[in-house]
PQR file of N, CA, C, O and H, with PARSE charges and radii, in Angstrom:
ATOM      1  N   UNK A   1       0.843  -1.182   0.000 -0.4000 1.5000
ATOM      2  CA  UNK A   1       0.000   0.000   0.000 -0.0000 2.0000
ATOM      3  C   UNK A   1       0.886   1.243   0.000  0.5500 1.7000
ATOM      4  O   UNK A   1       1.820   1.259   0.802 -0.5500 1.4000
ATOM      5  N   UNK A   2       0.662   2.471  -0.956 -0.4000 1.5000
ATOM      6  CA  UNK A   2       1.118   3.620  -0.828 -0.0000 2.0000
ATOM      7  C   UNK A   2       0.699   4.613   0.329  0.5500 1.7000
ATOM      8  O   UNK A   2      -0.455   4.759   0.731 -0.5500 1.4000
ATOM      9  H   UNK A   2      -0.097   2.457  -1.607  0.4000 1.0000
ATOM     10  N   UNK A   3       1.821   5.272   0.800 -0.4000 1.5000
ATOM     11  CA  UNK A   3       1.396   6.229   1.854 -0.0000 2.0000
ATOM     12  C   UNK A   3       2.258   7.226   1.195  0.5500 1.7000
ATOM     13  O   UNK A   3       3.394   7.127   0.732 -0.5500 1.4000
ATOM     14  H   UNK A   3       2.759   5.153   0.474  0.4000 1.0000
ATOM     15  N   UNK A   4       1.120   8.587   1.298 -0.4000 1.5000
ATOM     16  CA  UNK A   4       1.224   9.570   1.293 -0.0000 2.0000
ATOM     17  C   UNK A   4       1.156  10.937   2.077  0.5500 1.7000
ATOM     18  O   UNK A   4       0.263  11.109   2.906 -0.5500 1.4000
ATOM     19  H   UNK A   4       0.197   8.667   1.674  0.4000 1.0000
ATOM     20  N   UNK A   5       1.770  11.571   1.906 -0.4000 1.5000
ATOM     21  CA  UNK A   5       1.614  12.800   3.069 -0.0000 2.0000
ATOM     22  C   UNK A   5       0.875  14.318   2.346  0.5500 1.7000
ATOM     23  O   UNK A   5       1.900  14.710   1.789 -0.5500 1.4000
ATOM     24  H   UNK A   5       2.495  11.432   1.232  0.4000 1.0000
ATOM     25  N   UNK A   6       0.341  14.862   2.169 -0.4000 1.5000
ATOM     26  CA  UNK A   6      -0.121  16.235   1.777 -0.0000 2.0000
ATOM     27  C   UNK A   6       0.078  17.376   2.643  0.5500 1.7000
ATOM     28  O   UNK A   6      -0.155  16.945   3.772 -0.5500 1.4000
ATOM     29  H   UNK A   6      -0.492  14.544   2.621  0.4000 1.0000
ATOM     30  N   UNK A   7       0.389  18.620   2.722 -0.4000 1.5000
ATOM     31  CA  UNK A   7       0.626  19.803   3.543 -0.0000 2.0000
ATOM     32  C   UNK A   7       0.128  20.526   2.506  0.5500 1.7000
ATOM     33  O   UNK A   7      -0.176  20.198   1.359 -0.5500 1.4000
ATOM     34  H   UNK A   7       0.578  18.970   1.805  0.4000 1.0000
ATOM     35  N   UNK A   8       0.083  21.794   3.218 -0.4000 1.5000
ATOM     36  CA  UNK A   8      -0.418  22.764   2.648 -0.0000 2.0000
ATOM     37  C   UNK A   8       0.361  23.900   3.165  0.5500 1.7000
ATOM     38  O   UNK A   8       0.890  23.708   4.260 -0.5500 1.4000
ATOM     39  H   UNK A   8       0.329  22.060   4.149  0.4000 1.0000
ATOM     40  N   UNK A   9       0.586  25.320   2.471 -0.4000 1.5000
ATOM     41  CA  UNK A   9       1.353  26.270   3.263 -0.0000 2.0000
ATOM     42  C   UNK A   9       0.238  27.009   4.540  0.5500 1.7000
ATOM     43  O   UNK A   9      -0.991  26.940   4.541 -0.5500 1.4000
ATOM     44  H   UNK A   9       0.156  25.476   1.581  0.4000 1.0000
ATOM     45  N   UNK A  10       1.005  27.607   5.424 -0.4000 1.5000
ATOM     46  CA  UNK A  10       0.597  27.953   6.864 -0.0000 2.0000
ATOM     47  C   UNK A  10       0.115  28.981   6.635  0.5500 1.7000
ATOM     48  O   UNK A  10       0.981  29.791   6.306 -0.5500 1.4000
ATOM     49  H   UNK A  10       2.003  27.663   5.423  0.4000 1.0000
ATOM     50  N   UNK A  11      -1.127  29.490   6.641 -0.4000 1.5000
ATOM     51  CA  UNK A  11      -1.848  30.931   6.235 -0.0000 2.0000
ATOM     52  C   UNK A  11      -1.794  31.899   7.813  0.5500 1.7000
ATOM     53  O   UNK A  11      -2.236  31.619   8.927 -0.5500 1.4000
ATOM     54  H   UNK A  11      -1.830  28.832   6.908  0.4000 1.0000
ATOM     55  N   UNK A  12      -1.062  33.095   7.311 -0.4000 1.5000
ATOM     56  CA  UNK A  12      -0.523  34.123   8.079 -0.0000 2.0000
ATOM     57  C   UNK A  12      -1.725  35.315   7.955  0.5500 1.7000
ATOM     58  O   UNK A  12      -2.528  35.573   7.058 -0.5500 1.4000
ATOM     59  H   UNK A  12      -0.703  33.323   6.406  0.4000 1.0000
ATOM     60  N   UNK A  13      -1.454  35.940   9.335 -0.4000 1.5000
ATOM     61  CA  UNK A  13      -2.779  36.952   9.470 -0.0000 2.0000
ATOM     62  C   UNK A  13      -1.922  38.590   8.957  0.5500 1.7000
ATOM     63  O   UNK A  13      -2.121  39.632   9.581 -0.5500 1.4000
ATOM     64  H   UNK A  13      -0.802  35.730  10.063  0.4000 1.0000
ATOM     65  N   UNK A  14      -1.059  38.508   7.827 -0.4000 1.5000
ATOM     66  CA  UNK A  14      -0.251  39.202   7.506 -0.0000 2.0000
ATOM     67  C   UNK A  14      -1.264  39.977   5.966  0.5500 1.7000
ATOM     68  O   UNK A  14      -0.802  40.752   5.128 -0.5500 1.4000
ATOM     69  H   UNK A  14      -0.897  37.662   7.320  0.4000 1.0000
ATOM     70  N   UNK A  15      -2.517  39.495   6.025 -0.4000 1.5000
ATOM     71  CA  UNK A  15      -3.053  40.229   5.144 -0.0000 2.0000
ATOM     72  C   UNK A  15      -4.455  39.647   4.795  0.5500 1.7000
ATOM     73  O   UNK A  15      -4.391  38.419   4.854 -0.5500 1.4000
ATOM     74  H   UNK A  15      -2.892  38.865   6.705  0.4000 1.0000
ATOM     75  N   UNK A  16      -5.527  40.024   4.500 -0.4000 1.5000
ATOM     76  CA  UNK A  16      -6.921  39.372   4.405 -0.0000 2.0000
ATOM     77  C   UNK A  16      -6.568  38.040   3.621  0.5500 1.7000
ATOM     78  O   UNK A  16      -5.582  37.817   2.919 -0.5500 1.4000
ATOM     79  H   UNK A  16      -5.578  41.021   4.453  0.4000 1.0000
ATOM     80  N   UNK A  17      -7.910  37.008   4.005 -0.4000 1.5000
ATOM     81  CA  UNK A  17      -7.794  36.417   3.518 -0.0000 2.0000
ATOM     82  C   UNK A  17      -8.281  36.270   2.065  0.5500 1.7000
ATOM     83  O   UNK A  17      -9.048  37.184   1.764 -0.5500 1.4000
ATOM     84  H   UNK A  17      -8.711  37.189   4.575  0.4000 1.0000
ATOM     85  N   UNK A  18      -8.026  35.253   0.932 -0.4000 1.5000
ATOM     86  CA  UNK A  18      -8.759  35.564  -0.436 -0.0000 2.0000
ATOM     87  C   UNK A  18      -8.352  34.465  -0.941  0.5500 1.7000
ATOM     88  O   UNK A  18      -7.559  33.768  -0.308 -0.5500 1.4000
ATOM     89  H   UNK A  18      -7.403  34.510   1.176  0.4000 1.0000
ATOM     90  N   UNK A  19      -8.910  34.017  -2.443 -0.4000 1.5000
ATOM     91  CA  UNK A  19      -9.315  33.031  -2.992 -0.0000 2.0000
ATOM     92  C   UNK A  19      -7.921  31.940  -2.846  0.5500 1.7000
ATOM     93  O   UNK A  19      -8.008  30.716  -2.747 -0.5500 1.4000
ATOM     94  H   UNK A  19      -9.554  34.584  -2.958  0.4000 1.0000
ATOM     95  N   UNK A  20      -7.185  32.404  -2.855 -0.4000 1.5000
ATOM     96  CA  UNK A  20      -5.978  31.257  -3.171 -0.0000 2.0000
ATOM     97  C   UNK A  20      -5.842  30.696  -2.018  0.5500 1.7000
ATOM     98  O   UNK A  20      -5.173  29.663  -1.990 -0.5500 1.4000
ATOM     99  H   UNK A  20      -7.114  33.398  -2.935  0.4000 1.0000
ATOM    100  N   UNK A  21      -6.386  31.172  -0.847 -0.4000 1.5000
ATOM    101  CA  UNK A  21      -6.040  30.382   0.141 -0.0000 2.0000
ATOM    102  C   UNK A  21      -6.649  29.051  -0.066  0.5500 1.7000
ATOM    103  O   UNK A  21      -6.132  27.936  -0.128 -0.5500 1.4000
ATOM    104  H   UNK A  21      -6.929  32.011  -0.870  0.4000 1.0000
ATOM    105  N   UNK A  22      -8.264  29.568  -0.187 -0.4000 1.5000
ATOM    106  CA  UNK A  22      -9.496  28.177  -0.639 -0.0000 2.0000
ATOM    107  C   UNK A  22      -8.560  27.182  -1.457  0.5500 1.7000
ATOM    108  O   UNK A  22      -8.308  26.042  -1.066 -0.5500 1.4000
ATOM    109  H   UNK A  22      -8.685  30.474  -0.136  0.4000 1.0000
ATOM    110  N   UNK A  23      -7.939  27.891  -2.957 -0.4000 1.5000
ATOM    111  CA  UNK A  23      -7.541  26.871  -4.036 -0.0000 2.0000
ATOM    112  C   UNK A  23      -6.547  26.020  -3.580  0.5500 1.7000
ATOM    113  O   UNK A  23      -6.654  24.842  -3.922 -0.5500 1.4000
ATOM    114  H   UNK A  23      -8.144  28.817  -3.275  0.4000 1.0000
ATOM    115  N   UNK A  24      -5.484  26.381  -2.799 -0.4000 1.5000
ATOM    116  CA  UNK A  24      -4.358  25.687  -1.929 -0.0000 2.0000
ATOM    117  C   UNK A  24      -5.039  24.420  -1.410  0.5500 1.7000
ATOM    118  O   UNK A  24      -4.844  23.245  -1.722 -0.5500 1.4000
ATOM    119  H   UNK A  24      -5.397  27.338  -2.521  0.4000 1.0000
ATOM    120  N   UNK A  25      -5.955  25.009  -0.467 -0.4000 1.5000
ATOM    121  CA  UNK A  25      -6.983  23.744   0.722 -0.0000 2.0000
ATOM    122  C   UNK A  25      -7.673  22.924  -0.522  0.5500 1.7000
ATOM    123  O   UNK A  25      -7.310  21.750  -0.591 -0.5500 1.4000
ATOM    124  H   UNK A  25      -6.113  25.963  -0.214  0.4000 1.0000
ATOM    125  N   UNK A  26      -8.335  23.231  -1.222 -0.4000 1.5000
ATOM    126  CA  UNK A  26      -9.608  22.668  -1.824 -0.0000 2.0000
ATOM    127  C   UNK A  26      -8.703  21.596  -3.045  0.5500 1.7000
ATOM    128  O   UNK A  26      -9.113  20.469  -3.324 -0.5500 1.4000
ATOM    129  H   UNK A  26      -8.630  24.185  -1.166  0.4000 1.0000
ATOM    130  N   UNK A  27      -7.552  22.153  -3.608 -0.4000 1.5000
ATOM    131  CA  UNK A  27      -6.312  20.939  -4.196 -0.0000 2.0000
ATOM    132  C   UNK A  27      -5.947  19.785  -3.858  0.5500 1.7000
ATOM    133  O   UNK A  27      -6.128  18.612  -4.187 -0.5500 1.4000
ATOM    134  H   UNK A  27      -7.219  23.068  -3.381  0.4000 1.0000
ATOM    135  N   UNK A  28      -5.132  20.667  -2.781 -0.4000 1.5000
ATOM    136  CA  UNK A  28      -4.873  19.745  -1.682 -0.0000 2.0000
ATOM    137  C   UNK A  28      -5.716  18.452  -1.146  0.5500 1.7000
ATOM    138  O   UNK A  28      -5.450  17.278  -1.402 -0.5500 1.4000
ATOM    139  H   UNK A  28      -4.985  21.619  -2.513  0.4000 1.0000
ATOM    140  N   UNK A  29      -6.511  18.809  -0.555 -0.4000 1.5000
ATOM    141  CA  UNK A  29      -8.199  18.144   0.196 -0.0000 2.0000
ATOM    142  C   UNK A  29      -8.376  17.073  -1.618  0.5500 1.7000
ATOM    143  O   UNK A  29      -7.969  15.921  -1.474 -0.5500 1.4000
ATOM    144  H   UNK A  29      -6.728  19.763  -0.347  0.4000 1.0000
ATOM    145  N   UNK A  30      -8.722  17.286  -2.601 -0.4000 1.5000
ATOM    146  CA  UNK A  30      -8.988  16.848  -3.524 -0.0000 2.0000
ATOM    147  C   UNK A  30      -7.909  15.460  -3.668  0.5500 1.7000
ATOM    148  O   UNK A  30      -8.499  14.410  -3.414 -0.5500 1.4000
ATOM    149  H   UNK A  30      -9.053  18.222  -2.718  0.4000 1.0000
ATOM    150  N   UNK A  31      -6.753  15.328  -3.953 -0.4000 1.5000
ATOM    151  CA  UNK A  31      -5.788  15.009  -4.127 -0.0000 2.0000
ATOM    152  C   UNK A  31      -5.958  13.963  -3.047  0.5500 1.7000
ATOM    153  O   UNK A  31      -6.184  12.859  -3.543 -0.5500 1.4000
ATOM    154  H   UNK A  31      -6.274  16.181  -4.159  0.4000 1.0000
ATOM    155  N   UNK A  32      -5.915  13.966  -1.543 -0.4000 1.5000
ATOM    156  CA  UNK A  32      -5.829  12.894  -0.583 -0.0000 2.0000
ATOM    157  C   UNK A  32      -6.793  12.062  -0.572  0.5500 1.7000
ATOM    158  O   UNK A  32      -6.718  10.938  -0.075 -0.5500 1.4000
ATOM    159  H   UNK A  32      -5.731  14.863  -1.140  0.4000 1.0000
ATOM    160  N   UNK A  33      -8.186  12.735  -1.338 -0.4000 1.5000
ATOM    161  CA  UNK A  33      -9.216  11.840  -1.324 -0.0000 2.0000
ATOM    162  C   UNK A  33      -9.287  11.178  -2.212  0.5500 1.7000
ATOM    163  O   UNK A  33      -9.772  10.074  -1.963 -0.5500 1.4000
ATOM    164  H   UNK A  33      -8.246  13.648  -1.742  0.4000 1.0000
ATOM    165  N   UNK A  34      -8.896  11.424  -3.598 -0.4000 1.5000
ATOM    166  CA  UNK A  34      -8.630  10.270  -4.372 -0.0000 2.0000
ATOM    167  C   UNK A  34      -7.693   9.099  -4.035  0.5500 1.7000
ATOM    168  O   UNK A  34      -8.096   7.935  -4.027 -0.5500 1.4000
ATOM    169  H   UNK A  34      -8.502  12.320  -3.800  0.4000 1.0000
ATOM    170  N   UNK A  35      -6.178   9.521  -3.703 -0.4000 1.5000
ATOM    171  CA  UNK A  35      -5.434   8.753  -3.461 -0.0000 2.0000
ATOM    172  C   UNK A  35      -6.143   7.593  -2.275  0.5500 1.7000
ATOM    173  O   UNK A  35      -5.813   6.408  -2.317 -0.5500 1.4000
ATOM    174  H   UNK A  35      -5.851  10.466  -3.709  0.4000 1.0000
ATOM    175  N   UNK A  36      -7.063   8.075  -1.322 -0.4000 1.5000
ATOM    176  CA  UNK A  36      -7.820   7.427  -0.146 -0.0000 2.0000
ATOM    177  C   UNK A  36      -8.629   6.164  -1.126  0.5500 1.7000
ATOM    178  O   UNK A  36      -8.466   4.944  -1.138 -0.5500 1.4000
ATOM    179  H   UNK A  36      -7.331   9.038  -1.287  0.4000 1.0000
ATOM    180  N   UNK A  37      -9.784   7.288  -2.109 -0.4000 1.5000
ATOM    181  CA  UNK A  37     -10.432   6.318  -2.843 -0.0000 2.0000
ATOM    182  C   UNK A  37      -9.870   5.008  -3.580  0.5500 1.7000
ATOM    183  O   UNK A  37     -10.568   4.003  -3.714 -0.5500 1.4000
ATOM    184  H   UNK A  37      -9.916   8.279  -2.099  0.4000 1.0000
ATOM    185  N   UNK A  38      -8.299   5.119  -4.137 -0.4000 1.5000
ATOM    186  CA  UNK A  38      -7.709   4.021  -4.818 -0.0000 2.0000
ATOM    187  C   UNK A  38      -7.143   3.454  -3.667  0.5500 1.7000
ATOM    188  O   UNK A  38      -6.164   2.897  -4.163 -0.5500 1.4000
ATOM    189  H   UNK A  38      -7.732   5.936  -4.028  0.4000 1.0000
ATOM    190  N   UNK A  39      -7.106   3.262  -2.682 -0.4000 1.5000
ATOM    191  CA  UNK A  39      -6.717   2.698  -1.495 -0.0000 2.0000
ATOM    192  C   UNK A  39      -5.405   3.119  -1.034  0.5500 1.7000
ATOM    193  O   UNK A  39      -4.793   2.173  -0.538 -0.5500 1.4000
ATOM    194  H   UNK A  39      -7.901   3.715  -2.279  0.4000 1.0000
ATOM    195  N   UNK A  40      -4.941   3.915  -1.029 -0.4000 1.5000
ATOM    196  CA  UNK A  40      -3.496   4.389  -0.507 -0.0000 2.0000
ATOM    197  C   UNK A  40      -3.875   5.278   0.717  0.5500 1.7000
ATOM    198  O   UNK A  40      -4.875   5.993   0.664 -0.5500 1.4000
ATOM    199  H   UNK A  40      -5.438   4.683  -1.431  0.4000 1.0000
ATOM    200  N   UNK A  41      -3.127   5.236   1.747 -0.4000 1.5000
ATOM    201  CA  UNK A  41      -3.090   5.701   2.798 -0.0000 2.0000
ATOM    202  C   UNK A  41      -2.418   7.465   2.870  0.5500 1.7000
ATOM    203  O   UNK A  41      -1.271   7.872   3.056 -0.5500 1.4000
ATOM    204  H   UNK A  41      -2.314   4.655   1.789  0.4000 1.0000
ATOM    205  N   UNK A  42      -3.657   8.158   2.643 -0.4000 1.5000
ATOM    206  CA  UNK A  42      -3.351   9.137   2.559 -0.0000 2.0000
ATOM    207  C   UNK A  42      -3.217  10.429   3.650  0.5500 1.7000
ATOM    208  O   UNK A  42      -4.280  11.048   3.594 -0.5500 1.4000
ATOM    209  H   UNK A  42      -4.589   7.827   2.492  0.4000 1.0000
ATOM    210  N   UNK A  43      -2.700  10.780   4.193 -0.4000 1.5000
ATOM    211  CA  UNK A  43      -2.637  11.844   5.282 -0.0000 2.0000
ATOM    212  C   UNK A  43      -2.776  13.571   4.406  0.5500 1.7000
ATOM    213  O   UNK A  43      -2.223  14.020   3.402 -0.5500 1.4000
ATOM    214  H   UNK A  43      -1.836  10.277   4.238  0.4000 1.0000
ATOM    215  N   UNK A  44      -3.608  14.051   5.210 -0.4000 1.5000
ATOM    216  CA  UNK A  44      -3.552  15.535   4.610 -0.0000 2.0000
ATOM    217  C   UNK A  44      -3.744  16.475   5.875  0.5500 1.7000
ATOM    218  O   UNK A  44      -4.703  16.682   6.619 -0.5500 1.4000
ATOM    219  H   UNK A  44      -4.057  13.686   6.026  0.4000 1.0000
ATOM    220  N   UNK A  45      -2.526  16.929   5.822 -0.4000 1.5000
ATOM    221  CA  UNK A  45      -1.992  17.816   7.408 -0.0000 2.0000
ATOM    222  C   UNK A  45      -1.562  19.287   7.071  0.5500 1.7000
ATOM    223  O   UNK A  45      -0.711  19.691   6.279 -0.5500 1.4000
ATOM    224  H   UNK A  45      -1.747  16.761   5.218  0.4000 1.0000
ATOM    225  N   UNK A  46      -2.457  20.006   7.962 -0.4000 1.5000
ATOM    226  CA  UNK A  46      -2.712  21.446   7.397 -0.0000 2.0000
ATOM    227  C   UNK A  46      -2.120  22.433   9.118  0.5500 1.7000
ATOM    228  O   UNK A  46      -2.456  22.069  10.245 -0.5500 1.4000
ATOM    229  H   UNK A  46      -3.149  19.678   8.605  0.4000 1.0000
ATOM    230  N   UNK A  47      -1.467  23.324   8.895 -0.4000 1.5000
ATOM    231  CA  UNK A  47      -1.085  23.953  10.528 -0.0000 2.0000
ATOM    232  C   UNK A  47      -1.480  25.393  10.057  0.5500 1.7000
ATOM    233  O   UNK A  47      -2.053  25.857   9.072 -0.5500 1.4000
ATOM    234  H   UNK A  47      -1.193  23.619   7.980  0.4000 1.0000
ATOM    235  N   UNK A  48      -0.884  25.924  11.274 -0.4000 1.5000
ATOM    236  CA  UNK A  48      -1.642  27.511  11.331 -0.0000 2.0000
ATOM    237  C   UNK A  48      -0.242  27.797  12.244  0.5500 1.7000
ATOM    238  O   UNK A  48       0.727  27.080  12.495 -0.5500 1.4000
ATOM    239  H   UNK A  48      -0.419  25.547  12.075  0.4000 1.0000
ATOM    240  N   UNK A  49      -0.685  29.536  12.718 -0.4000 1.5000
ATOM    241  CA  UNK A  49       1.199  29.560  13.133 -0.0000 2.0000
ATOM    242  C   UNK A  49      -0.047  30.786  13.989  0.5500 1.7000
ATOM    243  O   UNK A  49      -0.174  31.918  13.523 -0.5500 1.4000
ATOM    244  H   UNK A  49      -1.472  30.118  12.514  0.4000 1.0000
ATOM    245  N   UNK A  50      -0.870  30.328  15.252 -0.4000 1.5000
ATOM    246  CA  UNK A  50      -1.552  31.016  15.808 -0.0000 2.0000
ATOM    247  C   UNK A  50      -0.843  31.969  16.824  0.5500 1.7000
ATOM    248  O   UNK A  50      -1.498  32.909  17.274 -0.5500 1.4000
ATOM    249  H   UNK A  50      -0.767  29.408  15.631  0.4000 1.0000
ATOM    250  N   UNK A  51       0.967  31.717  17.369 -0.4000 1.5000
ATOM    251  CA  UNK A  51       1.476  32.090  17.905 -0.0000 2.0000
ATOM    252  C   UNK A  51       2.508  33.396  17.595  0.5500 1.7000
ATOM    253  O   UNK A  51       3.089  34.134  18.390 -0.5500 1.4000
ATOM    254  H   UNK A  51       1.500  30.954  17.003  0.4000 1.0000
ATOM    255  N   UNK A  52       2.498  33.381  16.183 -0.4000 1.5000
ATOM    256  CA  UNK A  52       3.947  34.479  15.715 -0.0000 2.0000
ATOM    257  C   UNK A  52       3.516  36.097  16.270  0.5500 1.7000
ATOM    258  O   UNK A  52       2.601  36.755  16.764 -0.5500 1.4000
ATOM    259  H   UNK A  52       2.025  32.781  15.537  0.4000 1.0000
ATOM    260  N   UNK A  53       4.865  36.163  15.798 -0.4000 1.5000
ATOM    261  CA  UNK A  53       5.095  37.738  16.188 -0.0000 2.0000
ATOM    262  C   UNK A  53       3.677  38.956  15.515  0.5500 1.7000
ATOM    263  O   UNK A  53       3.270  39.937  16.136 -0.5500 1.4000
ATOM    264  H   UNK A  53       5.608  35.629  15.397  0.4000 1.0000
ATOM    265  N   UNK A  54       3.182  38.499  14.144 -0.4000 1.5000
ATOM    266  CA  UNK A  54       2.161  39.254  13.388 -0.0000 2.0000
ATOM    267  C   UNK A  54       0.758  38.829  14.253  0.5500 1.7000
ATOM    268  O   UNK A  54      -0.102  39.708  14.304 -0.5500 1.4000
ATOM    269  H   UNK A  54       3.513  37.702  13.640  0.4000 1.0000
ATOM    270  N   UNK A  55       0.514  37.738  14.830 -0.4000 1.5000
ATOM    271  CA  UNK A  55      -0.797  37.638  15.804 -0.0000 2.0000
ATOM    272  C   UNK A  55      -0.455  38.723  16.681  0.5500 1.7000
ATOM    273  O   UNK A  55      -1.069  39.768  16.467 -0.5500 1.4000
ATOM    274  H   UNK A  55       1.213  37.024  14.789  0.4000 1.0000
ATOM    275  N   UNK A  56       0.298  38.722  17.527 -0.4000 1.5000
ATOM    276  CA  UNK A  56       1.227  39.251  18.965 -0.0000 2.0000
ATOM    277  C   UNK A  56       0.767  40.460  18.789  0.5500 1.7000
ATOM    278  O   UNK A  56       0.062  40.971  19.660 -0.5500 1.4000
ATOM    279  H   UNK A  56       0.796  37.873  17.701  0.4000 1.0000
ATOM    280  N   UNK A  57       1.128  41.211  17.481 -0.4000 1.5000
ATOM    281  CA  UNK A  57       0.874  42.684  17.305 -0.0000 2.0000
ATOM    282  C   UNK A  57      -0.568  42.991  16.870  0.5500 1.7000
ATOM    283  O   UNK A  57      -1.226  43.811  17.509 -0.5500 1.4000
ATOM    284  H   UNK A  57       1.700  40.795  16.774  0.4000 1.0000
ATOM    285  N   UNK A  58      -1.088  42.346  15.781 -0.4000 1.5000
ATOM    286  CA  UNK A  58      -2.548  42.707  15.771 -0.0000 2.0000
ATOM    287  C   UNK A  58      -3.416  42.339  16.953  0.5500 1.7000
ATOM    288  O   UNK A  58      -4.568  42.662  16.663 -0.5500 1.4000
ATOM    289  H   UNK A  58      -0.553  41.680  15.262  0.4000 1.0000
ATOM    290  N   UNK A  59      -3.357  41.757  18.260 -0.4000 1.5000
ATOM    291  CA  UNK A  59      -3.432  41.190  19.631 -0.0000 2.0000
ATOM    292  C   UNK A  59      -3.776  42.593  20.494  0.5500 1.7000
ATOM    293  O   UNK A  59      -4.637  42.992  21.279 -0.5500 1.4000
ATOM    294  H   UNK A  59      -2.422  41.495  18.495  0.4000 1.0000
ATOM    295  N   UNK A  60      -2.654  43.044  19.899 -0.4000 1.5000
ATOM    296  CA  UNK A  60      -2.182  44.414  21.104 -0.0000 2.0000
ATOM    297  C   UNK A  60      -2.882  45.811  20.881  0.5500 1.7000
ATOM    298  O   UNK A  60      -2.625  46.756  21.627 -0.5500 1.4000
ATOM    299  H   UNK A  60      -1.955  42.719  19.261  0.4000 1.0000
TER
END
């Protein structure tokens, strides 16, 4: 059986959000579920960076 991993890049609060973020996720997301459907063990792991310095300041 194939195993696969998927990521996606870490969306930063460094500017509104807008369509490419969706197209990134919605690729991505697409992609693991096929590979799922032909039976390969697919992982699709997505992070956020809720801690950086650009939260910290729009925070304050």
């Amino acid at each position: 059986m194939s195993r696969y991993y998927l990521t996606t890049a870490i969306a930063y609060s460094n500017g509104d959000p807008h369509i490419g973020h969706a197209y990134e996720k919605v690729g991505a997301d697409a992609i693991a579920r096929f590979h799922r459907l032909v039976g390969a063990d697919a992982h699709f792991v997505i992070g956020l960076d809720e801690h950086g310095q650009q939260e910290a300041q729009d925070a304050a």
